[in-house]
Biopython code that builds the backbone (N, CA, C, O; Angstrom):
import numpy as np
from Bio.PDB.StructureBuilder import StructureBuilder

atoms = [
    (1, "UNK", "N", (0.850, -1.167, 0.000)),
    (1, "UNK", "CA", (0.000, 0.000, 0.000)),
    (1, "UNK", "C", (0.896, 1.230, 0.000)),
    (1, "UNK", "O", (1.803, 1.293, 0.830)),
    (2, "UNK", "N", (0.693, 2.259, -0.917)),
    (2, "UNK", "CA", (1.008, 3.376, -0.987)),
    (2, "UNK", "C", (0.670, 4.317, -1.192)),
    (2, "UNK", "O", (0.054, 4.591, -2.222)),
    (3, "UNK", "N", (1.155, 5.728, 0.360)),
    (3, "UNK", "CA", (0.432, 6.310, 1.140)),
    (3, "UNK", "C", (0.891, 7.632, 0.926)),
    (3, "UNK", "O", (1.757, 8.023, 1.708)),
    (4, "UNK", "N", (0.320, 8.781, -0.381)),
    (4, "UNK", "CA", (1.456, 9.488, -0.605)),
    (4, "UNK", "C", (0.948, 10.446, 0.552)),
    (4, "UNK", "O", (1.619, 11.424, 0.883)),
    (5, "UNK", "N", (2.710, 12.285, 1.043)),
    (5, "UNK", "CA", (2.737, 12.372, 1.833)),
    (5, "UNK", "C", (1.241, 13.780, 1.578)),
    (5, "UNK", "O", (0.356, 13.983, 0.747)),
    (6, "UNK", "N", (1.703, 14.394, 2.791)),
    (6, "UNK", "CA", (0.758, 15.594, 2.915)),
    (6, "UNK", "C", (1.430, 16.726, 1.964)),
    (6, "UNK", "O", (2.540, 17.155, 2.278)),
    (7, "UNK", "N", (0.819, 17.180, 0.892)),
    (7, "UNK", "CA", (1.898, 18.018, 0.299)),
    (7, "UNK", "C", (0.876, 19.276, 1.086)),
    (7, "UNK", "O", (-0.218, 19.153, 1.639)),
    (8, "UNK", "N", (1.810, 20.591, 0.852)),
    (8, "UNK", "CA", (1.347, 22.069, 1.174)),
    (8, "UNK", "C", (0.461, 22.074, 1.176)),
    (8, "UNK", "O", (-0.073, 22.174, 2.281)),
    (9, "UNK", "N", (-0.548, 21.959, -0.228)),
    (9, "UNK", "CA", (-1.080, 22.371, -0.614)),
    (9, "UNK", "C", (-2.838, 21.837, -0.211)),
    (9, "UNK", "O", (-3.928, 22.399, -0.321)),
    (10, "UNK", "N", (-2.469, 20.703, 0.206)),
    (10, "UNK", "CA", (-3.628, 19.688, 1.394)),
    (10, "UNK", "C", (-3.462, 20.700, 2.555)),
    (10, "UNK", "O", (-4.359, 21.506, 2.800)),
    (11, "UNK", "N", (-2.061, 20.649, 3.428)),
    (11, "UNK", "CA", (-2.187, 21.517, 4.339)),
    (11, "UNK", "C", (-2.742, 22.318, 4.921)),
    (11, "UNK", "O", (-3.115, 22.284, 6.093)),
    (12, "UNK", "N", (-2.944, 23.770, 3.547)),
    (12, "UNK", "CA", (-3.531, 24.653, 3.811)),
    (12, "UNK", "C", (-4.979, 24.735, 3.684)),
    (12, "UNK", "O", (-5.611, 25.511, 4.401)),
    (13, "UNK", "N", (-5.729, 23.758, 2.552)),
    (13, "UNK", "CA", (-6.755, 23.680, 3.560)),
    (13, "UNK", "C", (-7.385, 22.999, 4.241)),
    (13, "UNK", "O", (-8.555, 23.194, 4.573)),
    (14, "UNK", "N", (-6.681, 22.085, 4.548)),
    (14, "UNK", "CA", (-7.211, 21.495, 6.550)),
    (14, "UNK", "C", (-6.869, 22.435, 7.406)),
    (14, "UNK", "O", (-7.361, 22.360, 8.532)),
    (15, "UNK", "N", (-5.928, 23.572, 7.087)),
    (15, "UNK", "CA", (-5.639, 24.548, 7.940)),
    (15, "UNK", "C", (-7.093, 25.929, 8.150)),
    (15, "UNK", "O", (-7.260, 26.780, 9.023)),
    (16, "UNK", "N", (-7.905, 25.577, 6.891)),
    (16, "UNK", "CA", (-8.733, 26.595, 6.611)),
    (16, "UNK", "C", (-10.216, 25.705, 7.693)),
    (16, "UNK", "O", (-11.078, 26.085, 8.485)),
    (17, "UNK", "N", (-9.958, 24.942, 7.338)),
    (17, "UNK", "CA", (-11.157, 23.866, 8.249)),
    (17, "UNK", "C", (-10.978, 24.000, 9.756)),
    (17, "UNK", "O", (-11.930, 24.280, 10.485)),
    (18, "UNK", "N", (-9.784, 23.804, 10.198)),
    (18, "UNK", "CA", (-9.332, 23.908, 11.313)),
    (18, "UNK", "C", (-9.414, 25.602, 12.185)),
    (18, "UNK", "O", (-9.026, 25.855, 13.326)),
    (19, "UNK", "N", (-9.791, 26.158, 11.588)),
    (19, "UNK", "CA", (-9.599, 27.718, 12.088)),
    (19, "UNK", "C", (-10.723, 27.712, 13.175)),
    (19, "UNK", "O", (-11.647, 26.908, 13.296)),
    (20, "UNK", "N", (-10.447, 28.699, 13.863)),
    (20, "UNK", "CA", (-11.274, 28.653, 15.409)),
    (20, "UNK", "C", (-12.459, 28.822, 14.928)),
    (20, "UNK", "O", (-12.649, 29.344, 13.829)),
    (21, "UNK", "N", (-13.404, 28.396, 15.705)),
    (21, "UNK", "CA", (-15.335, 28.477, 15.528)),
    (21, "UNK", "C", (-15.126, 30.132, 15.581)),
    (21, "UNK", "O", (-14.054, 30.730, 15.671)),
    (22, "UNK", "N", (-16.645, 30.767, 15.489)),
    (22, "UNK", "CA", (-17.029, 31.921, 15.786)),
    (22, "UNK", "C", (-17.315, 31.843, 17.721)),
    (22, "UNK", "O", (-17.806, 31.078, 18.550)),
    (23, "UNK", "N", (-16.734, 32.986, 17.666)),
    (23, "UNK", "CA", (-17.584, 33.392, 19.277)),
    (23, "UNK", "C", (-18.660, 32.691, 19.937)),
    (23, "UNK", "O", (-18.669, 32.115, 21.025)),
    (24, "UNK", "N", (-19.885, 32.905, 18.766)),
    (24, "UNK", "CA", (-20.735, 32.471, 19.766)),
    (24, "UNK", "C", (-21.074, 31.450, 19.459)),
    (24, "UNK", "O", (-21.723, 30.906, 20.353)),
    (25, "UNK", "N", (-20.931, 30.755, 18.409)),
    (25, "UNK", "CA", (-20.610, 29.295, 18.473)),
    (25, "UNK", "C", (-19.673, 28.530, 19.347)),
    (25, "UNK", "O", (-19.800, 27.306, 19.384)),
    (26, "UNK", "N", (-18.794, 29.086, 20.019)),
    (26, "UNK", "CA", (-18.063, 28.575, 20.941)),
    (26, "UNK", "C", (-18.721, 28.518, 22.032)),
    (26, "UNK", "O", (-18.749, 27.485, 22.701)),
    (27, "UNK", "N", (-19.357, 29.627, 22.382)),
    (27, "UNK", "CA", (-19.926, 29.874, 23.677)),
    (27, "UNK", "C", (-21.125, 29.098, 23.743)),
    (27, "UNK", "O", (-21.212, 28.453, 24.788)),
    (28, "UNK", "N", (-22.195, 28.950, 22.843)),
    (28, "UNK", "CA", (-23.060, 27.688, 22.653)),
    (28, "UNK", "C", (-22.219, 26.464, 23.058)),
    (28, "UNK", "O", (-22.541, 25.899, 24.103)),
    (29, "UNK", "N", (-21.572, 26.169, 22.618)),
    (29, "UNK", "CA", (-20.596, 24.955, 22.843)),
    (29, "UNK", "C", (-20.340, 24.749, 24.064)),
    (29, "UNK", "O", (-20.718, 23.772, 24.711)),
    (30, "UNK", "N", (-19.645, 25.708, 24.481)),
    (30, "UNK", "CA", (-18.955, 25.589, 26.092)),
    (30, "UNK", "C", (-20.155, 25.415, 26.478)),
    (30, "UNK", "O", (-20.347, 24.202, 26.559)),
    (31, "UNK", "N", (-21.454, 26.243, 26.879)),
    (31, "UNK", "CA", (-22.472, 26.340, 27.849)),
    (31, "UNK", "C", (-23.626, 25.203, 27.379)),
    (31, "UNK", "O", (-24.654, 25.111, 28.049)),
    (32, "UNK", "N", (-23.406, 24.292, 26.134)),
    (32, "UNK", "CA", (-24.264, 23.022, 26.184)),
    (32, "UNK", "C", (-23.225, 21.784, 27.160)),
    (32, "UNK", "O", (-23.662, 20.907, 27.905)),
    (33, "UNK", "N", (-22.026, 22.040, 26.893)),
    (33, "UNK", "CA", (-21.193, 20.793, 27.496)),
    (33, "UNK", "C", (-21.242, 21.232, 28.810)),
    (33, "UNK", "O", (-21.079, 20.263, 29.552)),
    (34, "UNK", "N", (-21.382, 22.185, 29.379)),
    (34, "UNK", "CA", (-21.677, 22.427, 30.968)),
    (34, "UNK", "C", (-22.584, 21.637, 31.249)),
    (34, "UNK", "O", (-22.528, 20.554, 31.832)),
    (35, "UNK", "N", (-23.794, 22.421, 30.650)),
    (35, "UNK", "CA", (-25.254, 21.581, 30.400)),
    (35, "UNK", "C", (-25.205, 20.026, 30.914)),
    (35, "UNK", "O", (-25.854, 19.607, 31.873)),
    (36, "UNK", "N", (-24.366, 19.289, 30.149)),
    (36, "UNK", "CA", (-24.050, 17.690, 30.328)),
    (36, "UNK", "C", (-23.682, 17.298, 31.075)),
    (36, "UNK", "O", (-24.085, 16.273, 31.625)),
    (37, "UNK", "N", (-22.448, 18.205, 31.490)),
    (37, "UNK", "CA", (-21.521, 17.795, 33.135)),
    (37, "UNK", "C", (-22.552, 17.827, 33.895)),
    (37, "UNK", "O", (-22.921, 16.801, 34.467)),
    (38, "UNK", "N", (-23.386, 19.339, 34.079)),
    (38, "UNK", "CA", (-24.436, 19.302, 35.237)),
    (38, "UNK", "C", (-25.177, 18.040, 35.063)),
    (38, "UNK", "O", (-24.819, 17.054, 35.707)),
    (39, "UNK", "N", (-26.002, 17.991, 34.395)),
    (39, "UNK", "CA", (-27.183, 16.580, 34.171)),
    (39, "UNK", "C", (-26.576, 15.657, 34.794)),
    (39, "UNK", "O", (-27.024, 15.375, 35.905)),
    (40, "UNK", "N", (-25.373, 14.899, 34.280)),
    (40, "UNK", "CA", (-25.145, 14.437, 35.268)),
    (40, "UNK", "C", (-24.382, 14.793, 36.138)),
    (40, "UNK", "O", (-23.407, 14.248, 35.621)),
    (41, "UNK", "N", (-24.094, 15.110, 36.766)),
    (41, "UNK", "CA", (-23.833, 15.254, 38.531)),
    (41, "UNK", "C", (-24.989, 15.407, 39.339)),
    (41, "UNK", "O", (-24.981, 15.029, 40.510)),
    (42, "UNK", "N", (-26.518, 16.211, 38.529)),
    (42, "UNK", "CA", (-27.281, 16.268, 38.915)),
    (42, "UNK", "C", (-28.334, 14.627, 38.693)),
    (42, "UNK", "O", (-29.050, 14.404, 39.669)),
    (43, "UNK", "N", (-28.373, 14.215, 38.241)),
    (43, "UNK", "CA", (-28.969, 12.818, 37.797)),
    (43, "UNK", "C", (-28.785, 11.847, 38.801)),
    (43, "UNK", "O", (-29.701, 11.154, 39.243)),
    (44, "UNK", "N", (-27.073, 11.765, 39.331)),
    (44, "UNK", "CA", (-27.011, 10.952, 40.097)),
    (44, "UNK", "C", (-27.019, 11.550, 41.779)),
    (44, "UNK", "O", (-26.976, 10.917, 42.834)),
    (45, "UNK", "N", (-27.081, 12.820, 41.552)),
    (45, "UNK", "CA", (-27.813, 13.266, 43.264)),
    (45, "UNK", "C", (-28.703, 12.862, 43.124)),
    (45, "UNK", "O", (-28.789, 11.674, 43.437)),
    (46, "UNK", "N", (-29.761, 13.441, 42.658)),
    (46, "UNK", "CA", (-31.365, 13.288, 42.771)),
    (46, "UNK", "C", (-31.677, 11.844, 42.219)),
    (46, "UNK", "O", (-32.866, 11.739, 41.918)),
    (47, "UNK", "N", (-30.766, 10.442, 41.955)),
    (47, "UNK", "CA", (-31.763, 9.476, 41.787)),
    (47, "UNK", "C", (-32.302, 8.783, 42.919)),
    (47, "UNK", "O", (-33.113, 7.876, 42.731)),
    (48, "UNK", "N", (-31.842, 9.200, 44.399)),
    (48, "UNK", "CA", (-32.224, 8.790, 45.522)),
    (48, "UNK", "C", (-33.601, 9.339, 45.374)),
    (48, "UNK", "O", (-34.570, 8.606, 45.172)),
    (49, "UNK", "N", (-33.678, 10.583, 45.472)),
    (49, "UNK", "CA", (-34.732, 11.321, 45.599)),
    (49, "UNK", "C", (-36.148, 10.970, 44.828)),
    (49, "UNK", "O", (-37.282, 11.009, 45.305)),
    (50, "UNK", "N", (-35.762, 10.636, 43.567)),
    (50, "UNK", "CA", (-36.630, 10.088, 42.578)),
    (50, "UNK", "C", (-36.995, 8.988, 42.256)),
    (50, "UNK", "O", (-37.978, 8.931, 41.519)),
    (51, "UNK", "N", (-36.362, 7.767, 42.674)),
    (51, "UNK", "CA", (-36.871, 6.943, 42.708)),
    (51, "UNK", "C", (-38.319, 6.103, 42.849)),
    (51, "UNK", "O", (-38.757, 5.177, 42.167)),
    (52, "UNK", "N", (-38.855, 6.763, 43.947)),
    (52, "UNK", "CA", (-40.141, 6.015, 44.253)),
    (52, "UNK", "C", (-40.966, 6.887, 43.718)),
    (52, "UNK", "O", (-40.901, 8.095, 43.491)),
    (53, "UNK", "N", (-42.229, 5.567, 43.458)),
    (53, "UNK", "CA", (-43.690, 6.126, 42.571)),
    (53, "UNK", "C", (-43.345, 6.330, 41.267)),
    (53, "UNK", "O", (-42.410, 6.472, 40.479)),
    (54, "UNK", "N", (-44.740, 6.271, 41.426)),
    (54, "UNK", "CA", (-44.843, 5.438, 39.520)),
    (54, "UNK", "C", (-44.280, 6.864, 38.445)),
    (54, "UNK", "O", (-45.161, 7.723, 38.457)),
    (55, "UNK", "N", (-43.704, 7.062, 38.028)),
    (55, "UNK", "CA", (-43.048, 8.032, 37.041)),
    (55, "UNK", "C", (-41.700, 9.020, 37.035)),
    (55, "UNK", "O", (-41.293, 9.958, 36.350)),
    (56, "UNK", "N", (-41.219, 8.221, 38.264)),
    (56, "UNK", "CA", (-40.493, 9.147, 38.923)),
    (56, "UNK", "C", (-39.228, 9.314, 37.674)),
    (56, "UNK", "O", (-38.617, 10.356, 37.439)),
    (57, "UNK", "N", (-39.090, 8.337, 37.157)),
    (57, "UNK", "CA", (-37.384, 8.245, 36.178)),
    (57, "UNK", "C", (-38.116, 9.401, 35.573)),
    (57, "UNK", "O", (-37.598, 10.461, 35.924)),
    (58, "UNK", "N", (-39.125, 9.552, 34.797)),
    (58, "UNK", "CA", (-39.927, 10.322, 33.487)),
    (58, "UNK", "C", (-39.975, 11.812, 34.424)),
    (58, "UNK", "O", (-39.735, 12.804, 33.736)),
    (59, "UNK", "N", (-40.234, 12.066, 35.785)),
    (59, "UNK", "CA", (-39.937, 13.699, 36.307)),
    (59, "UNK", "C", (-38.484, 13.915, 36.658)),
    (59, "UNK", "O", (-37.832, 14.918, 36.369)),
    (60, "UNK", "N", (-38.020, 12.765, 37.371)),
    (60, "UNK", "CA", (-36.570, 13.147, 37.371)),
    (60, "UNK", "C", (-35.943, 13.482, 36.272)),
    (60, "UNK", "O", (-35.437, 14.604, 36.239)),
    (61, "UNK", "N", (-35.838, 12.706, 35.252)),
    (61, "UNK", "CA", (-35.112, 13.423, 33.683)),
    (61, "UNK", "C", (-35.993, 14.768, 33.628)),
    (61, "UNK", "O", (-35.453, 15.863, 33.476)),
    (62, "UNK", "N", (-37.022, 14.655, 33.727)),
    (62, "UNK", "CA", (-37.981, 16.212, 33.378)),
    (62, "UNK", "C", (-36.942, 17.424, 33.893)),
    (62, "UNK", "O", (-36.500, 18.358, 33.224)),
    (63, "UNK", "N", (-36.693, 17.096, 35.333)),
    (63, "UNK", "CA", (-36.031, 17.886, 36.602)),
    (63, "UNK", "C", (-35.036, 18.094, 36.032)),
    (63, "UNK", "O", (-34.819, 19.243, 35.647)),
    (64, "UNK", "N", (-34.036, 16.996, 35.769)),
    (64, "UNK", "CA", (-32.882, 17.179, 36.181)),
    (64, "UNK", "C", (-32.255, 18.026, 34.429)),
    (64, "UNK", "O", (-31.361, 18.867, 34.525)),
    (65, "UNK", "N", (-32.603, 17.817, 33.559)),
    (65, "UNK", "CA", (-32.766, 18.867, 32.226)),
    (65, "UNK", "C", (-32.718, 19.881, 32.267)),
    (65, "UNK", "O", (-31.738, 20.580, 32.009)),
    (66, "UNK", "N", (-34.141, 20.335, 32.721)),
    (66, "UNK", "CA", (-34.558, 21.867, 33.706)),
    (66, "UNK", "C", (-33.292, 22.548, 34.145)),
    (66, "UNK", "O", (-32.627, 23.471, 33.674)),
    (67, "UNK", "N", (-33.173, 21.707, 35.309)),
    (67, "UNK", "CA", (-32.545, 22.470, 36.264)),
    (67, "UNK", "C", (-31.136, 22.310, 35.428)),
    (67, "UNK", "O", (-30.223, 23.133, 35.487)),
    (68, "UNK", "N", (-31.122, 21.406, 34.834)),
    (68, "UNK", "CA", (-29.111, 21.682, 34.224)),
    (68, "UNK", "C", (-29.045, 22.862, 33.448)),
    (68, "UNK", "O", (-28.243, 23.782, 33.609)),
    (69, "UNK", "N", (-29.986, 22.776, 32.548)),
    (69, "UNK", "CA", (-30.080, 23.916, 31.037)),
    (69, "UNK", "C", (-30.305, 25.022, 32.096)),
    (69, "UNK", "O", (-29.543, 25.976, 31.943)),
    (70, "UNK", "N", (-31.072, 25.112, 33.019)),
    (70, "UNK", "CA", (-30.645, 27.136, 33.929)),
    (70, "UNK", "C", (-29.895, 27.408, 34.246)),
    (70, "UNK", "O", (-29.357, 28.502, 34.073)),
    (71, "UNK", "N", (-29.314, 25.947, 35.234)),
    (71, "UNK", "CA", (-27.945, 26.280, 35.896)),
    (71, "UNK", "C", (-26.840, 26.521, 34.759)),
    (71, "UNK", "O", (-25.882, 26.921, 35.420)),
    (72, "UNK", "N", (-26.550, 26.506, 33.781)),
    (72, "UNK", "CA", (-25.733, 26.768, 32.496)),
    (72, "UNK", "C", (-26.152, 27.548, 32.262)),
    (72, "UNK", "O", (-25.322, 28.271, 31.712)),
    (73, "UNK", "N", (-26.810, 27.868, 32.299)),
    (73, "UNK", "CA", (-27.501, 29.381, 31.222)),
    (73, "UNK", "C", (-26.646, 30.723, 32.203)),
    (73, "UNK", "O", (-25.940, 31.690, 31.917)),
    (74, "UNK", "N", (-27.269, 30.020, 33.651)),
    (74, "UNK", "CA", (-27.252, 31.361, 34.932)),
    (74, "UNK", "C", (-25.296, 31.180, 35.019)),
    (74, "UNK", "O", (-24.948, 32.295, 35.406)),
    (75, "UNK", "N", (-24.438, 30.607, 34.897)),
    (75, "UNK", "CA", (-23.321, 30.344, 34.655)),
    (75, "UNK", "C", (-22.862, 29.008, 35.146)),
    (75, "UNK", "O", (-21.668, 28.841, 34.898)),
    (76, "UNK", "N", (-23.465, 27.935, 35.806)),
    (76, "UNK", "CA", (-23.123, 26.823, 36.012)),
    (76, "UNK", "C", (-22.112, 27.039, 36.933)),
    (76, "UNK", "O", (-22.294, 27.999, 37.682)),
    (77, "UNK", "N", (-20.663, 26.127, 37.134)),
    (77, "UNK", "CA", (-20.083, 25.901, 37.718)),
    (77, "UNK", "C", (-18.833, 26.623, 36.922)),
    (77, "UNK", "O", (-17.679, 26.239, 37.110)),
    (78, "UNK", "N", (-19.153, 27.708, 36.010)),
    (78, "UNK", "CA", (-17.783, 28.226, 35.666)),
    (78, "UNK", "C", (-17.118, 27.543, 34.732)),
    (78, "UNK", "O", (-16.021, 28.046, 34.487)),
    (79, "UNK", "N", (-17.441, 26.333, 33.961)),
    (79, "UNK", "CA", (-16.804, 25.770, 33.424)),
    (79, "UNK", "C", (-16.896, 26.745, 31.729)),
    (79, "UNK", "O", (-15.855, 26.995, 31.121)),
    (80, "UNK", "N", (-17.905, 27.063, 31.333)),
    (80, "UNK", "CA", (-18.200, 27.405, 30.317)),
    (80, "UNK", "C", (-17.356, 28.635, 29.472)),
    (80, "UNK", "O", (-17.066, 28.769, 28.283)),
    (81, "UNK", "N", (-17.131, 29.391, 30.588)),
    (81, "UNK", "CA", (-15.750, 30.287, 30.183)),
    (81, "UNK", "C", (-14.849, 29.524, 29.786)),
    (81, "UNK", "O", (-14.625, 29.464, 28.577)),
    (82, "UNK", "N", (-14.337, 28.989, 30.416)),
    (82, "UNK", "CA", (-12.839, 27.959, 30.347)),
    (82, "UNK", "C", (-13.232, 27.336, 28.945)),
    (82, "UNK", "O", (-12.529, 27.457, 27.942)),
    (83, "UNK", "N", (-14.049, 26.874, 28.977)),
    (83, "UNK", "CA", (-14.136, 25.894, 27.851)),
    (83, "UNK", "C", (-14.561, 26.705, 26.771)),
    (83, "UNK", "O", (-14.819, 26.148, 25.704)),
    (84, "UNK", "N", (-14.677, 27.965, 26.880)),
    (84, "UNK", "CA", (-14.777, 29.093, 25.417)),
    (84, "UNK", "C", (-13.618, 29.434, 24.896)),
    (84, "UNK", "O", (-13.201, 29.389, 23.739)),
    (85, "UNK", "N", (-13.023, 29.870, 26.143)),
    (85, "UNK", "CA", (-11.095, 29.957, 26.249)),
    (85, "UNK", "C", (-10.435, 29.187, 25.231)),
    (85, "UNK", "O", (-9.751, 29.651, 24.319)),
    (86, "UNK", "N", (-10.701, 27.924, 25.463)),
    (86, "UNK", "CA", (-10.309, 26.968, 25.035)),
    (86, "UNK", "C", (-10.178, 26.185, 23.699)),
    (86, "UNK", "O", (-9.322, 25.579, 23.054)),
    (87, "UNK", "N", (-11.606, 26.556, 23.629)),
    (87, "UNK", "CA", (-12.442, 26.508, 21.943)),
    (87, "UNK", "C", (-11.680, 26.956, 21.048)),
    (87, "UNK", "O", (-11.050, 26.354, 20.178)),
    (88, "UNK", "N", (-11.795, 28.632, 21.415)),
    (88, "UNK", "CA", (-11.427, 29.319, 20.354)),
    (88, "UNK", "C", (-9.872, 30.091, 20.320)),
    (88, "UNK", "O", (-9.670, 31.270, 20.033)),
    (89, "UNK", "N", (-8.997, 29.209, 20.647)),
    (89, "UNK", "CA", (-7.453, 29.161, 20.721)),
    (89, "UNK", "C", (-7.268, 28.539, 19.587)),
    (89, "UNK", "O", (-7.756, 27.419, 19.434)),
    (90, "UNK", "N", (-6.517, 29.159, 18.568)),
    (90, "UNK", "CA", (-6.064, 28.459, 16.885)),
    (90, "UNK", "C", (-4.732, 27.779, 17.745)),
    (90, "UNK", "O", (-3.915, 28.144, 18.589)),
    (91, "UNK", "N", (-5.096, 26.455, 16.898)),
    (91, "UNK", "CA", (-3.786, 25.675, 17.425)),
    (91, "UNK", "C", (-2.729, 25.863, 16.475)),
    (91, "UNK", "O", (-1.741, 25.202, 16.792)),
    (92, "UNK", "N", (-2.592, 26.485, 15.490)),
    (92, "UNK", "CA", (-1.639, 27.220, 14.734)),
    (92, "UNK", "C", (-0.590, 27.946, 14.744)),
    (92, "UNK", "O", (0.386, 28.030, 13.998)),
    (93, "UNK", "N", (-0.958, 28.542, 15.826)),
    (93, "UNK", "CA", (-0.169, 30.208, 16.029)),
    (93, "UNK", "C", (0.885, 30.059, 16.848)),
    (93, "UNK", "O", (1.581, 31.030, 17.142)),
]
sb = StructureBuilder()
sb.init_structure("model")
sb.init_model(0)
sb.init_chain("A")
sb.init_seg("    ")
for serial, (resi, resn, name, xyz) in enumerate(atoms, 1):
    if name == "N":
        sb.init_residue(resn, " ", resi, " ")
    sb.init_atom(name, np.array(xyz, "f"), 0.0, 1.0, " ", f" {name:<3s}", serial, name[0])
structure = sb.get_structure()
């Protein structure tokens, strides 16, 4: 099998693909993956809580959604900065 190499000219544009998101596409980004961390951390507090009676998995997910998507919105645990920071750093430069 033969694997020819990366010439320049490939390079530059995976380099054009690769360029940092927009702003607020980053910031969507960061503050949905907060979103997730919370859910769960929150999922597995409250499955004590939710457990009993008939529907409880179906309000707990209701709950624990809710309350993740505000707590992200309202700033979560701070992560969402960091992870905007982060985003939109060209690994290029």
């Amino acid at each position: 099998m033969n694997i020819s190499p990366i010439t320049p000219a490939t390079h530059a544009a995976s380099a054009d693909a690769a360029a940092p998101a927009k702003p607020d596409k980053t910031a969507a980004a960061a503050q949905d993956f907060e979103a997730i961390l919370l859910r769960q951390f929150l999922s597995e507090s409250m499955k004590s809580l939710l457990q009993d009676g008939p529907g409880g998995q179906v309000y707990g997910y209701l709950l624990t959604e809710s309350l993740a998507g505000s707590m992200a919105k309202a700033g979560g645990l701070g992560l969402a900065s960091v992870l905007q920071t982060q985003f939109s750093k060209n690994p290029h430069q």
